[in-house]
C-alpha positions as a printed NumPy array, in Angstrom:
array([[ -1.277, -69.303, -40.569],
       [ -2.936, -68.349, -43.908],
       [ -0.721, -70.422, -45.773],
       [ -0.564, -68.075, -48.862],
       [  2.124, -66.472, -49.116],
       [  0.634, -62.687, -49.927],
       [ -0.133, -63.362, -46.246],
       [  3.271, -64.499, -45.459],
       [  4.574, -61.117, -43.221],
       [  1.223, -60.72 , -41.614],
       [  1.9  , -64.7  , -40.185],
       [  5.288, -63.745, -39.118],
       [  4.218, -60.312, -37.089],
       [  1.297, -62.615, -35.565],
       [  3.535, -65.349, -33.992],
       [  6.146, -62.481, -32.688],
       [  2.798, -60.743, -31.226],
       [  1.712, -63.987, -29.441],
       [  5.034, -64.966, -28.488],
       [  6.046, -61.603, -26.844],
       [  2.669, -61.101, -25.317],
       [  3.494, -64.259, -23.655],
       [  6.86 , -63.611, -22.545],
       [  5.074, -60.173, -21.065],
       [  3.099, -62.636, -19.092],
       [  6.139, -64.377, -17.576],
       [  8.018, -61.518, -17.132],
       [  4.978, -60.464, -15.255],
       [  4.835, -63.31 , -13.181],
       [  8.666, -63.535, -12.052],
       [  7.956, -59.949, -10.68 ],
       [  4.841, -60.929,  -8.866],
       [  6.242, -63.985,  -7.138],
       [  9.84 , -61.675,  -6.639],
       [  9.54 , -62.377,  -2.705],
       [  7.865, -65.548,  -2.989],
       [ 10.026, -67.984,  -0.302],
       [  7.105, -71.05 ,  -1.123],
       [  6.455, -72.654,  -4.304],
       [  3.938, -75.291,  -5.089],
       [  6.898, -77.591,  -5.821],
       [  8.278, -76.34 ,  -2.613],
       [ 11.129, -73.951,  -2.014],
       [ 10.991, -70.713,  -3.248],
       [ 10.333, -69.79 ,  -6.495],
       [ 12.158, -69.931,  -9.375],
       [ 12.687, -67.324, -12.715],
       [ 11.26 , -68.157, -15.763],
       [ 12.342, -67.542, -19.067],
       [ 10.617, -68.367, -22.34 ],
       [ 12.309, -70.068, -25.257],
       [ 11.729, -68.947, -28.908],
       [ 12.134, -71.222, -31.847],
       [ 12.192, -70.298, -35.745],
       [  9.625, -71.682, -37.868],
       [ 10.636, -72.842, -41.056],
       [  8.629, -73.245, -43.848],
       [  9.278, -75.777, -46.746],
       [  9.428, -73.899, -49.934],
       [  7.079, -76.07 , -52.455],
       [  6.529, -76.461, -55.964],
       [  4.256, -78.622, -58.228],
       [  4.211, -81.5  , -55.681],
       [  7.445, -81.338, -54.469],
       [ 10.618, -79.487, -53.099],
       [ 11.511, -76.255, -54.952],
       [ 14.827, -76.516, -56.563],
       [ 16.917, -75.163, -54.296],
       [ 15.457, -77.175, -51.477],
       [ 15.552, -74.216, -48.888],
       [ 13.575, -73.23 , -45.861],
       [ 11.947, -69.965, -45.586],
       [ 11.283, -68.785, -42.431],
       [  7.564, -68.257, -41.109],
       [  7.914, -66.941, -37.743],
       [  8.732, -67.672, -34.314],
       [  6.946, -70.444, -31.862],
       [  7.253, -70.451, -28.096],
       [  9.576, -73.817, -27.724],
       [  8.578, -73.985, -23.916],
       [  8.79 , -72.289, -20.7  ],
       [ 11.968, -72.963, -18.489],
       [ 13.276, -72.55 , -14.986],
       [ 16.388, -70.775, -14.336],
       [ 18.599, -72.844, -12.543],
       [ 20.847, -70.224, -11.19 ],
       [ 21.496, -70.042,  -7.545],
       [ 18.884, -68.601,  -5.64 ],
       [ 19.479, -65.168,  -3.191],
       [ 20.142, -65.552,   0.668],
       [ 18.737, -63.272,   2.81 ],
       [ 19.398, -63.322,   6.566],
       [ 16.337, -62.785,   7.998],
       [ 16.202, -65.122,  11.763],
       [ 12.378, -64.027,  12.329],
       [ 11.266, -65.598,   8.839],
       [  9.077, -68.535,   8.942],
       [ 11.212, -70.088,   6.335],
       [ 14.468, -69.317,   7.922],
       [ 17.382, -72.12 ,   8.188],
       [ 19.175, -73.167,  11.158],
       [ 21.551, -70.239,  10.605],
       [ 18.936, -67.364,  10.026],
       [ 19.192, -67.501,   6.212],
       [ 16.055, -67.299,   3.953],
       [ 16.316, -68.82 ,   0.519],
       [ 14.808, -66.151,  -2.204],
       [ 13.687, -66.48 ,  -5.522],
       [ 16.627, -66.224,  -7.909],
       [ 14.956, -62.913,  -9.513],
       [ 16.733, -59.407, -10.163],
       [ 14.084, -56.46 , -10.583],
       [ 16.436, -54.924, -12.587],
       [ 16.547, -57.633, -15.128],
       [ 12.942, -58.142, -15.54 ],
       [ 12.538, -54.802, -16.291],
       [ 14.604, -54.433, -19.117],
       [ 13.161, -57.96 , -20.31 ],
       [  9.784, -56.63 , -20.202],
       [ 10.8  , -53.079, -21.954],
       [ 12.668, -55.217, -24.381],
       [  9.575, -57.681, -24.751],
       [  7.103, -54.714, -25.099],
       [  8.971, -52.792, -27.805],
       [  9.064, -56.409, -29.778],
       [  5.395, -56.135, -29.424],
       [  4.888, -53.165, -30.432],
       [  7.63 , -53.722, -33.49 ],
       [  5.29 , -56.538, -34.728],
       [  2.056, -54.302, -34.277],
       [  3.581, -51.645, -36.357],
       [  4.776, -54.044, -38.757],
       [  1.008, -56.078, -39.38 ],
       [ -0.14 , -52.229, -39.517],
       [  1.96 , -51.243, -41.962],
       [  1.262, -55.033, -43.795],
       [ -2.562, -53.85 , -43.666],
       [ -2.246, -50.18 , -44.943],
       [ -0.298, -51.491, -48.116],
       [ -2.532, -54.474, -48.582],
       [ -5.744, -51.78 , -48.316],
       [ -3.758, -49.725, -51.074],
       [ -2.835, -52.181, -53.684],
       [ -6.826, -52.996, -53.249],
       [ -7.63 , -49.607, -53.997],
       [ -5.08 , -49.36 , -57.131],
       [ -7.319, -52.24 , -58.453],
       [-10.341, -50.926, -57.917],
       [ -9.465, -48.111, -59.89 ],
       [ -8.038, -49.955, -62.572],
       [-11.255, -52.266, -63.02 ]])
């Protein structure tokens, strides 16, 4: 973060660009590991979701709070990276290596479906930010060039 605040929605596009090229990532892997009966932890794997927090920024003046005391906000942070604790699929498949006594396969609590709309949604936040920082860039490069021509 630049920390001045001409730079201010050029910060905020960045963070949604990192954070939604990391939920891409995730997204990514809960489709990858979609049939995946064994986990490192054991079991089969689990969906992950990210979690997005604001970012707040203190509004300052001359050494101390503004008058109004208010938070602006400066973006969005990745808050952390959870497990979905929903139940997980059964499958009854007798011939699997990680069948139960009853011929059931536990499988990873993931719906193709859903991860496909959360990485279309994910990827048009992207590109949302992109456009944004673009569009941040083309006005900065224009009130540059009104100066220039003033000077």
């Amino acid at each position: 973060m630049h920390g001045n605040p001409l730079y201010a929605a050029a910060d905020i596009s960045a963070s949604g660009l990192s954070a939604e090229r990391l939920r891409l990532e995730v997204v990514a892997n809960n489709i990858a590991n979609a049939f995946s009966t064994r986990s490192a932890n054991g079991g089969p794997y689990r969906r992950q979701d990210v979690v997005f927090s604001a970012v707040l920024n203190q509004r300052l003046g001359g050494g101390g709070r503004h008058g109004d005391g208010q938070s602006s906000l400066g973006g969005v942070q990745v808050a952390g990276i959870v497990d979905d604790m929903s139940d997980l699929h059964r499958t009854y498949n007798p011939g699997h290596p990680d069948a139960d006594k009853e011929g059931y396969v536990s499988m990873p609590n993931i719906d193709l479906p859903v991860e496909m709309v959360n990485m279309i949604t994910a990827s048009r936040a992207y590109e949302a930010n992109l456009r944004a920082m673009q569009f941040f860039r083309q006005m900065t490069e224009q009130s540059y060039g009104l100066l220039r021509n003033q000077g």
